[in-house]
C-alpha positions as CSV (number, residue, x, y, z in Angstrom):
1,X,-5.4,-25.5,11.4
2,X,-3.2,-28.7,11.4
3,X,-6.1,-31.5,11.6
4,X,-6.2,-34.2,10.0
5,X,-9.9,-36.8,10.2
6,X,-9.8,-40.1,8.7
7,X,-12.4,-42.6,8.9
8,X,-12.3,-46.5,11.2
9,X,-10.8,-48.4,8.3
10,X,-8.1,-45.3,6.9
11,X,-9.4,-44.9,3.9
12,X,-10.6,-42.0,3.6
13,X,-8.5,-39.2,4.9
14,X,-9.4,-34.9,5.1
15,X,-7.9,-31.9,6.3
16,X,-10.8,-29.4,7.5
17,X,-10.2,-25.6,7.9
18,X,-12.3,-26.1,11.3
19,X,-12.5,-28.8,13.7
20,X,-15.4,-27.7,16.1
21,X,-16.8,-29.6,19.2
22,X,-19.8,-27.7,20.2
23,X,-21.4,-28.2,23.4
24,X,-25.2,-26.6,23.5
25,X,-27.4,-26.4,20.8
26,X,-26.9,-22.7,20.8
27,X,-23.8,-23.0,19.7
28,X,-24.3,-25.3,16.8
29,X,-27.1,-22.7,15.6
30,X,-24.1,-19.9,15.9
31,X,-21.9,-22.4,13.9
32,X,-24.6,-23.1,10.9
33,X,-25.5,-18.9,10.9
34,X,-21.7,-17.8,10.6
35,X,-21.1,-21.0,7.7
36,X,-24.6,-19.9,5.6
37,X,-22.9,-16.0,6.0
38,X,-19.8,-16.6,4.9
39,X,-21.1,-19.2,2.2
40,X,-19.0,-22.2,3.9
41,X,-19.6,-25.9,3.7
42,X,-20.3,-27.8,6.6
43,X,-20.2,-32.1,7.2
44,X,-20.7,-33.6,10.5
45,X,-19.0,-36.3,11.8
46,X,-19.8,-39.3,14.8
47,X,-17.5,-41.7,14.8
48,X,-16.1,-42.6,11.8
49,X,-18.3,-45.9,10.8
50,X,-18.9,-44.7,7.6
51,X,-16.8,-46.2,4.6
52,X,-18.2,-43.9,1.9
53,X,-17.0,-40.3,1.6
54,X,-20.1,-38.6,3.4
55,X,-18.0,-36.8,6.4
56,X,-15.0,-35.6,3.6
57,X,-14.2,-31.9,3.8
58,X,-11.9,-29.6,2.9
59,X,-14.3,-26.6,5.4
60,X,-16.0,-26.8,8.4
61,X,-15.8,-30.3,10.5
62,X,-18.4,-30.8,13.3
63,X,-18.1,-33.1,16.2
64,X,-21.1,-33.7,18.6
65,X,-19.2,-35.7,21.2
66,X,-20.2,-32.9,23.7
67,X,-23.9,-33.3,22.8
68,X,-24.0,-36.6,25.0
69,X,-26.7,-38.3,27.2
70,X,-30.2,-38.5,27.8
71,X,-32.5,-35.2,27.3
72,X,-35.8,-36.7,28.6
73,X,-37.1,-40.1,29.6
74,X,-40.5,-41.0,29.6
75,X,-41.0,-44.5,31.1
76,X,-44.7,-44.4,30.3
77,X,-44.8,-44.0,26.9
78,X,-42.0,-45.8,26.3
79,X,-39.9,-42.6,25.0
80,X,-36.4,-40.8,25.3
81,X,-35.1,-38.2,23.6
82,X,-31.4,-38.4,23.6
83,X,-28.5,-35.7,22.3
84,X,-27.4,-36.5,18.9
85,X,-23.5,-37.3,19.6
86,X,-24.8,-39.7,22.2
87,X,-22.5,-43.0,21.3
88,X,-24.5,-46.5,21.3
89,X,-22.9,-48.5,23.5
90,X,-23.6,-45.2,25.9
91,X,-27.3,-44.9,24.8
92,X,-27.7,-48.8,25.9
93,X,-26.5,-48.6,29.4
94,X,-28.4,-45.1,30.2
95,X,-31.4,-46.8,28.8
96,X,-30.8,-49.6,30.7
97,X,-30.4,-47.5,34.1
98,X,-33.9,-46.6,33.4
99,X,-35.1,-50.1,32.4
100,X,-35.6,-49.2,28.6
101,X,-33.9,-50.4,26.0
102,X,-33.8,-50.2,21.9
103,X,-35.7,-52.7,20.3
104,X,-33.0,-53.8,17.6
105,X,-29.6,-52.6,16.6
106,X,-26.7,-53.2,14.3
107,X,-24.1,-55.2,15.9
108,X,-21.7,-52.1,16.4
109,X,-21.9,-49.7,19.1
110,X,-19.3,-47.4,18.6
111,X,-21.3,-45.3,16.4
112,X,-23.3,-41.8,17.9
113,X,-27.1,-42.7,17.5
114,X,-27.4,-39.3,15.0
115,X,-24.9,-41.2,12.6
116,X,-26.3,-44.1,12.6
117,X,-30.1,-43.5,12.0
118,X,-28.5,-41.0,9.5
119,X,-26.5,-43.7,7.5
120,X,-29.6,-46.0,7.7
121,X,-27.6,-48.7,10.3
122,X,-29.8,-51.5,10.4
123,X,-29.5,-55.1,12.6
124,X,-31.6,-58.0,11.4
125,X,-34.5,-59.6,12.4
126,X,-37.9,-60.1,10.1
127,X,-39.8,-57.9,12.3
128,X,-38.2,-55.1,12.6
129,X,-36.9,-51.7,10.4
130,X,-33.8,-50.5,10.5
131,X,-32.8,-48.3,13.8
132,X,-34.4,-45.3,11.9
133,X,-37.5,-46.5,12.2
134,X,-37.2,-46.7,15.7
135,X,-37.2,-42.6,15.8
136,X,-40.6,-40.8,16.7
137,X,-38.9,-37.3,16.5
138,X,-35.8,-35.1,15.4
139,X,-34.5,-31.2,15.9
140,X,-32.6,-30.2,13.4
141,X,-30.6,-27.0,12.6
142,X,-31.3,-26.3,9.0
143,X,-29.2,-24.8,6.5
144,X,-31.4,-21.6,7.6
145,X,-30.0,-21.5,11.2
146,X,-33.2,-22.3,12.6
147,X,-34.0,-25.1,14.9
148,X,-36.8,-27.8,13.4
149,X,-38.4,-30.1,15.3
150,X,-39.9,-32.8,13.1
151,X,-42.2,-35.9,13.8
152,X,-45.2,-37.9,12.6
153,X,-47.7,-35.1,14.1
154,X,-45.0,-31.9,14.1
155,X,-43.8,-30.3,10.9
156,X,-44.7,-33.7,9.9
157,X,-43.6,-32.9,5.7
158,X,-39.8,-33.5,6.9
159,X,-39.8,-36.1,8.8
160,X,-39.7,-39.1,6.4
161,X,-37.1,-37.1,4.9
162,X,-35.5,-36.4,8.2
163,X,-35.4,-40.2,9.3
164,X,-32.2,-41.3,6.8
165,X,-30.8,-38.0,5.5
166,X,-27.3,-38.4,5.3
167,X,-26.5,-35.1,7.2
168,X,-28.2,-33.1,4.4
169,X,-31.0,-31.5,5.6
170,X,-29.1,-29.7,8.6
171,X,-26.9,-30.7,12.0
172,X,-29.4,-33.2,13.9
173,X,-28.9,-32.0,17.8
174,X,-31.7,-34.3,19.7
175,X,-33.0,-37.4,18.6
176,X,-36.5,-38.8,20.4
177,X,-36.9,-42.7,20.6
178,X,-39.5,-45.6,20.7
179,X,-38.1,-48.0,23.3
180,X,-38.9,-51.4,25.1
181,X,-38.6,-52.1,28.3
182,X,-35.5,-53.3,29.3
183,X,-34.7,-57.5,28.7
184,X,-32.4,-60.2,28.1
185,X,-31.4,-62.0,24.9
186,X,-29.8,-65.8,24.5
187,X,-27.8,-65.8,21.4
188,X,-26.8,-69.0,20.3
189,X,-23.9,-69.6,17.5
190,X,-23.6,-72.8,15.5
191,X,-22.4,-74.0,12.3
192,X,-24.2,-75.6,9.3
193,X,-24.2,-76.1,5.9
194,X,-24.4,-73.8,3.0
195,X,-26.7,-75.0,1.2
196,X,-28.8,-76.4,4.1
197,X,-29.2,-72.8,5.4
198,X,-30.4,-71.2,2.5
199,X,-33.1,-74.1,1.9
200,X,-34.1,-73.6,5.9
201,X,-34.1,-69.5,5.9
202,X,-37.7,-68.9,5.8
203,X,-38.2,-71.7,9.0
204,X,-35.1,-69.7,10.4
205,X,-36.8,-66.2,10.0
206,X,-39.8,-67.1,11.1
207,X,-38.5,-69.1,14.8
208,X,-35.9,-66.6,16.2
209,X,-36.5,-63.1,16.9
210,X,-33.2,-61.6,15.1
211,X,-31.5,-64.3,12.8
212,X,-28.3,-63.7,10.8
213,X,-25.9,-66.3,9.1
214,X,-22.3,-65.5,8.3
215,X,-20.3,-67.3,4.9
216,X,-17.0,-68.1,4.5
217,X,-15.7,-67.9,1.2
218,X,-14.4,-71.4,-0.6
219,X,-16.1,-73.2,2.2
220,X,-19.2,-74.8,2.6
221,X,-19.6,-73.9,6.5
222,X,-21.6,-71.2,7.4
223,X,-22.2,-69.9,11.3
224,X,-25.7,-69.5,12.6
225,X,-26.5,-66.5,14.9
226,X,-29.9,-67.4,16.6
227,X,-31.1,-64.7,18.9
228,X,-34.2,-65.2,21.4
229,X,-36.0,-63.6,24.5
230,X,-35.1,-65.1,27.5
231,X,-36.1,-64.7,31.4
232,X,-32.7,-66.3,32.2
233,X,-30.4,-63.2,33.8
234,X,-27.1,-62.9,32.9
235,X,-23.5,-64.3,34.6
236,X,-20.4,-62.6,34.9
237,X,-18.8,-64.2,32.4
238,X,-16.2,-61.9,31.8
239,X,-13.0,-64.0,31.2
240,X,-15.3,-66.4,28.8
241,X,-16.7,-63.7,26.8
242,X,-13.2,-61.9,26.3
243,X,-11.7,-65.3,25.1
244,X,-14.2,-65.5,22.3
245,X,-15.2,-62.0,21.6
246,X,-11.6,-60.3,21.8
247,X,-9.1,-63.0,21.8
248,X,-10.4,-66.3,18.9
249,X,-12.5,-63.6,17.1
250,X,-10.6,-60.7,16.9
251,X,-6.7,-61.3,17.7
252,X,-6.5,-64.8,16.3
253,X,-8.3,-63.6,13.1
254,X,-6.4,-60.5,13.4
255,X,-3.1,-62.3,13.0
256,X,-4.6,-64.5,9.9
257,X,-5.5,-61.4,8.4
258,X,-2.1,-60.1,8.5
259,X,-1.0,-63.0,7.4
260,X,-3.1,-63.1,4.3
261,X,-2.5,-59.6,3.2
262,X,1.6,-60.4,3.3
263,X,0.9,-63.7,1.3
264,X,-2.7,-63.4,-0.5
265,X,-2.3,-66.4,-2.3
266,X,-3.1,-68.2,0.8
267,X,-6.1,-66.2,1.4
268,X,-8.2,-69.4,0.2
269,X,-7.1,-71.5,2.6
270,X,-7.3,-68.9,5.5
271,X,-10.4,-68.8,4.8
272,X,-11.1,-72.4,5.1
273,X,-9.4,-71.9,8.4
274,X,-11.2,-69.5,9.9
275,X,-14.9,-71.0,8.3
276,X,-13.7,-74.3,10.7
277,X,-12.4,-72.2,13.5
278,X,-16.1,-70.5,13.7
279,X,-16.9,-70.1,17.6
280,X,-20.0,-72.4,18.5
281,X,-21.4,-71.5,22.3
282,X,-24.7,-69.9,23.7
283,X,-24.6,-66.2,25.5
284,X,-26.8,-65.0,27.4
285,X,-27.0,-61.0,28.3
286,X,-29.1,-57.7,28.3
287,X,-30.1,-56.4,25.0
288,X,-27.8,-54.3,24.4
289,X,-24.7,-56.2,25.2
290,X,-25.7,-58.8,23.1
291,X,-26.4,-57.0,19.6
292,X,-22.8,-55.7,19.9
293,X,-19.8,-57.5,18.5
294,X,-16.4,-56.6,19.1
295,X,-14.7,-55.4,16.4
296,X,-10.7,-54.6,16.6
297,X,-9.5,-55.9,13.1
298,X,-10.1,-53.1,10.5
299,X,-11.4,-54.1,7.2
300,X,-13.3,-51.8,4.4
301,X,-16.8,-52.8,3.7
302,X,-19.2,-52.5,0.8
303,X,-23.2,-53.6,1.8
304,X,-26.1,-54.0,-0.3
305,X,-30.5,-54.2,-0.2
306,X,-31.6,-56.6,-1.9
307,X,-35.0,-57.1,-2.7
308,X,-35.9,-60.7,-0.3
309,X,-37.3,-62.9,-3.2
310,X,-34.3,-62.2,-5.3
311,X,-31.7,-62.6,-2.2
312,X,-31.1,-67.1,-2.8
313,X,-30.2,-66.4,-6.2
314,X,-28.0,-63.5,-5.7
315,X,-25.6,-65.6,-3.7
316,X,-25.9,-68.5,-5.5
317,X,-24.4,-66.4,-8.3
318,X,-21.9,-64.8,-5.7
319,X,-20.6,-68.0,-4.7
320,X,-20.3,-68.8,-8.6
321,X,-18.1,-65.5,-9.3
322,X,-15.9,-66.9,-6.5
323,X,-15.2,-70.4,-8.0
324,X,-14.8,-68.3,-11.4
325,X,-12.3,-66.0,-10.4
326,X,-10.7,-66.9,-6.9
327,X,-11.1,-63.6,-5.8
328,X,-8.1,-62.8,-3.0
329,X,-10.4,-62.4,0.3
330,X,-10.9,-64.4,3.5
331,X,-13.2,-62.4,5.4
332,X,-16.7,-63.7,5.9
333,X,-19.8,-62.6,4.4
334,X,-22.4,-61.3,6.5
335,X,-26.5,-62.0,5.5
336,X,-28.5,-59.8,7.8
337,X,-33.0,-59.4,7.2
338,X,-35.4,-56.7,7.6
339,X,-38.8,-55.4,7.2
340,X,-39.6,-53.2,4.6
341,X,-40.4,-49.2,6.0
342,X,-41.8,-46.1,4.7
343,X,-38.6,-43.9,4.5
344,X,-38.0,-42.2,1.8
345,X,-34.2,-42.9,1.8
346,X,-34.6,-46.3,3.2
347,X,-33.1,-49.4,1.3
348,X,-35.5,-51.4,2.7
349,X,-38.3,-48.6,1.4
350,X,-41.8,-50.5,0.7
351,X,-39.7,-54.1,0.5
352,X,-39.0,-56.9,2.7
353,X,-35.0,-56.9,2.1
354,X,-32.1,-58.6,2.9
355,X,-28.4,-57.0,3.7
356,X,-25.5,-58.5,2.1
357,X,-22.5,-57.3,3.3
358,X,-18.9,-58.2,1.9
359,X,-15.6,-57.0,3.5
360,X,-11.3,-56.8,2.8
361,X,-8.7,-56.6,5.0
362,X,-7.5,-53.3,5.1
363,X,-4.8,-52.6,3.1
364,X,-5.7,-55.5,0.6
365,X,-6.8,-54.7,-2.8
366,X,-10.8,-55.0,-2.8
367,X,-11.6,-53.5,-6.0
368,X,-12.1,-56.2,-9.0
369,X,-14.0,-58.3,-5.6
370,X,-16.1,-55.6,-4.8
371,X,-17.0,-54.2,-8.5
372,X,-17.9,-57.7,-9.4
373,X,-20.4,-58.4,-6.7
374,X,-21.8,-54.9,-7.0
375,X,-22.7,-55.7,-10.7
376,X,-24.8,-58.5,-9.4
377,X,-26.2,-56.6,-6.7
378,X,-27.1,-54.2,-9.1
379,X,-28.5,-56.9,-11.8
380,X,-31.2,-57.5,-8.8
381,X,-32.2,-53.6,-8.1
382,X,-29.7,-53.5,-4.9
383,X,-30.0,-50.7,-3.3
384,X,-26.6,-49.7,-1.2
385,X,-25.8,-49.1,2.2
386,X,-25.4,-45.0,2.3
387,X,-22.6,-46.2,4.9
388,X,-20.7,-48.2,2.9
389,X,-18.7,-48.1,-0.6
390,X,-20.6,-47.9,-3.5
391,X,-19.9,-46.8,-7.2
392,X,-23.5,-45.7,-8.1
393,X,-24.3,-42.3,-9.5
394,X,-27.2,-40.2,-8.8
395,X,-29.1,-40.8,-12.1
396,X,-28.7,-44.7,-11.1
397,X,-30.1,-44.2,-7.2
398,X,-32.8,-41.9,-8.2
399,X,-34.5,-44.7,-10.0
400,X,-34.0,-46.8,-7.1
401,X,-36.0,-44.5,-4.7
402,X,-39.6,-43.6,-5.8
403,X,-39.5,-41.0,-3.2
404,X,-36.0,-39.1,-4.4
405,X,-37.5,-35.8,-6.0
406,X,-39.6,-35.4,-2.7
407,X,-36.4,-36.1,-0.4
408,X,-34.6,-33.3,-2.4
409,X,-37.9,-30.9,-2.5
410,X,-37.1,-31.1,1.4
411,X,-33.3,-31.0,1.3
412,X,-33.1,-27.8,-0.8
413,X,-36.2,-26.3,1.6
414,X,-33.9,-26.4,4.7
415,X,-30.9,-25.8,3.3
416,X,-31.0,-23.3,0.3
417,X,-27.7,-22.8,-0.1
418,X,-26.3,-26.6,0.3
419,X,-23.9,-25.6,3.1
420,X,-24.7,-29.3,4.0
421,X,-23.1,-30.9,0.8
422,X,-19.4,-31.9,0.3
423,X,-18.6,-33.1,-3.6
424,X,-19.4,-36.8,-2.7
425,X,-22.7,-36.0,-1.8
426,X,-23.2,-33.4,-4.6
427,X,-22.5,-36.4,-6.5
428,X,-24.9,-39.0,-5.5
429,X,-27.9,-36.3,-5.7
430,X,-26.9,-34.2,-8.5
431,X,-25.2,-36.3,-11.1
């Protein structure tokens, strides 16, 4: 077979034996039974989101696409169980057609709702987990070839595990949801001081029901996202939002990227550029429209956990190493808050945590940046985004995860054989 899989930014690249696209259940279980008899390797893929090497294979490559839409609704319990490959932005309108909708989520939509909740994707927002917490219940097709169903109530010694499991414990087919119904958010973007923001976080956590700042690098200015119920319903503003969303945030800065990776001795000043070029305006939309952001310019990303009291003095430092060493990087860096949760593979397990994320152009060289602020991170017990790029071994996570021998008590349980593991992931749990 003559297919080749890469991930959204291009850097990582395979060439699988089998590309497969089931469409039932049925057939996925037929897929895992002939892989666990033939002593294959399976990895399954949504869309791509992930910068670490969890989808590489060299085997078997499975695509849910075909495992798309709602299952079940129940409006009365607030519930849905949806199919696995069921894409985000998808997932928000069907919800919405029903008058549900999720009650936080990152701010990309591309992803399939098993990838996501698999990867840990989180939003922000002091009150809320990450969208894994948001699941009540899973089916699964273990390594075994039998079909799991796990919640809090129901096979309930998996399901912690089953919550964040980076694909491991078997091919995830239905996911079942706790839901809110369906409303509107204003978000409001501004621009403020560095320093200002940091002193004000706690007053800026506490007033606005999902707050995130972003920094730009060598400048001073940081932009505000503020995001709040509202009763007000939305406009057409269609013309308006592409003008910001698409055209100032993604073709302008698209072009200064460019621009920096032919000439990255100006990345500095683009970056000054772009910190004063920041969009300030007010939107107002249904949920799930407004946790979305538009993202066309390609970048690779690393992200960290850190532990909330430690999180001023990490990027006090971080803002030190850049005066220090003038790294070559214009791209903004993104602060994000959560709650702490109870999942075993969670980097916000039992800790009120804070997401740091850092990002290059792609195609730029990112590695003394990104080894250098992952040093700090790791000075301050960050845990990393199972999404994004990280350099940690296993000897160095398991310490970070009280619950780590329990998760792989499970993992090995449902799949004996580790048809589920590529060398990437053997990695992280086994060296």
């Amino acid at each position: 077979m003559d297919y080749k899989w890469e991930n959204w930014s291009g850097m990582v690249q395979c060439q699988p034996k089998e590309f497969l696209a089931p469409k039932t259940e049925e057939e996925v279980v037929k897929i895992v039974q002939r892989a666990a008899n033939d002593r294959r390797k399976i990895r399954v893929v949504g869309s791509g989101h992930s910068f670490s090497h969890l989808v590489y294979t060299k085997d078997i490559l499975i695509n849910l696409d075909n495992l798309s839409g709602l299952v079940e609704v129940d409006r009365e319990k607030g519930e849905a169980t949806v199919w696995a490959g069921t894409k985000i932005k998808k997932l928000g309108e069907l919800l919405f057609e029903k008058g549900l909708a999720m009650e936080n989520m990152g701010d990309i939509d591309v992803q399939s709702i098993a990838g996501a909740t698999a990867t840990g994707t989180h939003g922000t927002g002091i009150t809320f987990g990450n969208i894994s917490t948001q699941i009540v219940g899973m089916t699964i097709v273990t390594g075994r070839g039998e079909v799991l169903y796990t919640s809090a109530t129901e096979n309930e010694k998996y399901f912690k595990a089953a919550q964040i499991s980076l694909g491991t414990l078997g091919v995830v087919t239905q996911i079942k949801l706790k839901l809110l119904p369906a409303y509107n958010l204003a978000i409001k973007l501004s621009k403020a001081k560095f320093d200002e923001t940091l002193e004000k976080l706690e007053y800026h956590n506490a007033n606005n029901r999902n707050f995130e700042f972003y920094n730009f690098p060598y400048s001073d200015i940081v932009q505000l996202r503020e995001t709040n119920l509202t009763e007000i319903q939305p406009k057409k503003d269609g013309m308006v939002r592409y003008f910001n969303d698409v055209f100032l945030e993604n073709a302008v800065f698209g072009a200064l990227s460019k621009f920096s990776k032919t000439f990255p001795r100006y990345s500095q000043t683009i970056s000054k550029i772009v910190a004063q070029g920041a969009v300030v305006t007010t939107k107002i939309n249904h949920s799930h429209h407004i946790f979305a952001t538009i993202r066309t310019v390609r970048f690779n990303e690393m992200e960290y956990n850190i532990p909330m009291e430690h999180y001023k003095e990490v990027v006090k430092i971080m803002r030190k190493r850049f005066d220090e060493h003038q790294y070559r990087v214009h791209f903004p860096i993104e602060n994000r808050f959560v709650q702490a949760d109870d999942i075993w593979l969670s980097p916000a397990y039992e800790r009120f945590s804070a997401y740091i994320a850092i990002h290059s152009y792609k195609g730029m060289a990112y590695e003394p940046y990104f080894s250098d602020m992952e040093a700090i991170f790791k000075e301050f017990g960050g845990r990393p985004h199972w999404g994004k790029m990280h350099n940690r071994s296993g000897a160095d996570l398991a310490s970070l995860y009280p619950k780590w021998n329990d998760f792989h008590q499970v993992r090995k349980e449902l799949d004996p054989e580790g048809i589920f593991l590529n060398d990437y992931l053997k990695g992280v749990f086994e060296s």
